[in-house]
Each structure stands twice: as C-alpha cells, then as structure tokens.
N, C-alpha and C positions, 0 to 999 in steps of 0.2 A: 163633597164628602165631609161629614162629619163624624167625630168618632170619640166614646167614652170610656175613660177607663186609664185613660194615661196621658199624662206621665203620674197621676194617680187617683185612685179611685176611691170610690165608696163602697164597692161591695158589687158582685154579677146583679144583683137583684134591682140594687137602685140606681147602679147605671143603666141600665134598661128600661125602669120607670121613668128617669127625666131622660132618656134619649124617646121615649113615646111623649110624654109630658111637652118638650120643646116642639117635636113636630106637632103637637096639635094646637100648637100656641103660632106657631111657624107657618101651616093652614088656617088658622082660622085669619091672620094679619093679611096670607095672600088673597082669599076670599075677600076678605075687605078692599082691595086696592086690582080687582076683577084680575089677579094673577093667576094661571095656570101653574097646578104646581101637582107632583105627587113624590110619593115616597116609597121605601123601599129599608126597612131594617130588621137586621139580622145579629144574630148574639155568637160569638164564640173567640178565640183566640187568634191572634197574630202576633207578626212579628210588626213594632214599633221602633224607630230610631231613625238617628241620619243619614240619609240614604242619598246617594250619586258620585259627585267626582270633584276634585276640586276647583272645578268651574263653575257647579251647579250644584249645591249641599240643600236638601231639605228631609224637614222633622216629618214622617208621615207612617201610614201604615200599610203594612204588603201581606197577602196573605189570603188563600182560600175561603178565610171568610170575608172578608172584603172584596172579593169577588163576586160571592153570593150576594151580598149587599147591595153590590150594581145592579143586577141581573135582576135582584127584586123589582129595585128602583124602576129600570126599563119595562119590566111588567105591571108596573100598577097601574092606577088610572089618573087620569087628571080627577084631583081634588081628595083623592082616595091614599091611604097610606098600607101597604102590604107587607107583613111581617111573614119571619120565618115560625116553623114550629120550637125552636131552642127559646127564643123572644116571645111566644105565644105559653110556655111556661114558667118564663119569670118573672111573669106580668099580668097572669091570667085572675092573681086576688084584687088587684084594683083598676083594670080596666075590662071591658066588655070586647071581644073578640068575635067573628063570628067567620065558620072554616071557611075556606075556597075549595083550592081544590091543591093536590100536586101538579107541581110543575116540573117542567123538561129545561135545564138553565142551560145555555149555551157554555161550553168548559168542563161544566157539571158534571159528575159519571151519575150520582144516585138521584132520585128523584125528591124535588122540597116539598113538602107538606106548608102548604101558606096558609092565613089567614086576614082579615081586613083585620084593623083596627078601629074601632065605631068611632065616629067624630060627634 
C-alpha cells in the first residue's frame, strides 16, 4: 500500500498524477526483472495517523477509500494497473485511460466505474 497526500501534499490533482506516474515507472522496472505485478488506485479521502496500541503504533491510512484501493488492486491484471472513476478524472488531461467496465467490490455497496491505465 502506498498512499499520496500526507502527511503533505501537493494538491488532489498531482498527487494522482505521480501516484499514476510511479506506478508506471514501478511496472515498467517489474517488466524488466520478469515481475508479476499489477495495480489498483483509487482517489478520495481517509483517515491518516497513528494507529494501534501501545505495543504496536504505526503511521498508516484507514478508510473506505483505501478499501476500494485493495479491491482495485485484487481486480486488476498481472502487468495491468486499474483505476477508479474519482482517479480517472484527475488524471484524464495527461494520461490516456481507456473504460472497463463497473465493478461489484467485495464490502462495496455502489457499484465502481474502473478504467485501465495505458502503459
């Protein structure tokens, strides 16, 4: 899990271009080294901070959208990177998109509008 925007960001719009931008730099190194890899990102708000007990404290992120972000993840393809439609509109002036379909997420109640990300 990786995740942009905190503890601070640049902005929705270009933390989603370099959260696309890394994964496709982050595919094209596992192509090179015959790695099976695929992806799964999604845009929207969470909760961020320290999270557990005092035996076991860590910095991470919880939250319905990161939820959906797994769920991508699990649906996409080996070598392939699957966005949400939130991520598929703040990204859609400089990269190439092309739609899937909706999806049924496990947890999900509404149905996700996905789309690839061109490599």
């Amino acid at each position: 899990l990786i995740y942009f925007g905190a503890p601070s960001t640049q902005g929705k719009i270009e933390d989603a271009k370099n959260c696309c931008k890394m994964s496709l730099e982050m595919m094209g190194i596992a192509s090179d080294f015959n790695i099976n890899m695929r992806v799964g990102i999604h845009s929207g708000e969470c909760m961020v901070g320290d999270y557990g007990s005092d035996q076991r404290m860590e910095y991470t992120v919880i939250g319905s959208a990161v939820n959906i972000a797994s769920r991508l993840e699990s649906n996409s393809e080996s070598g392939r990177i699957l966005i949400s439609e939130p991520t598929q509109h703040l990204i859609h002036n400089d990269f190439e998109c092309i739609e899937n379909e909706f999806l049924v997420l496990k947890g999900i109640k509404k149905r996700v509008r996905t789309f690839w990300l061109e490599i």
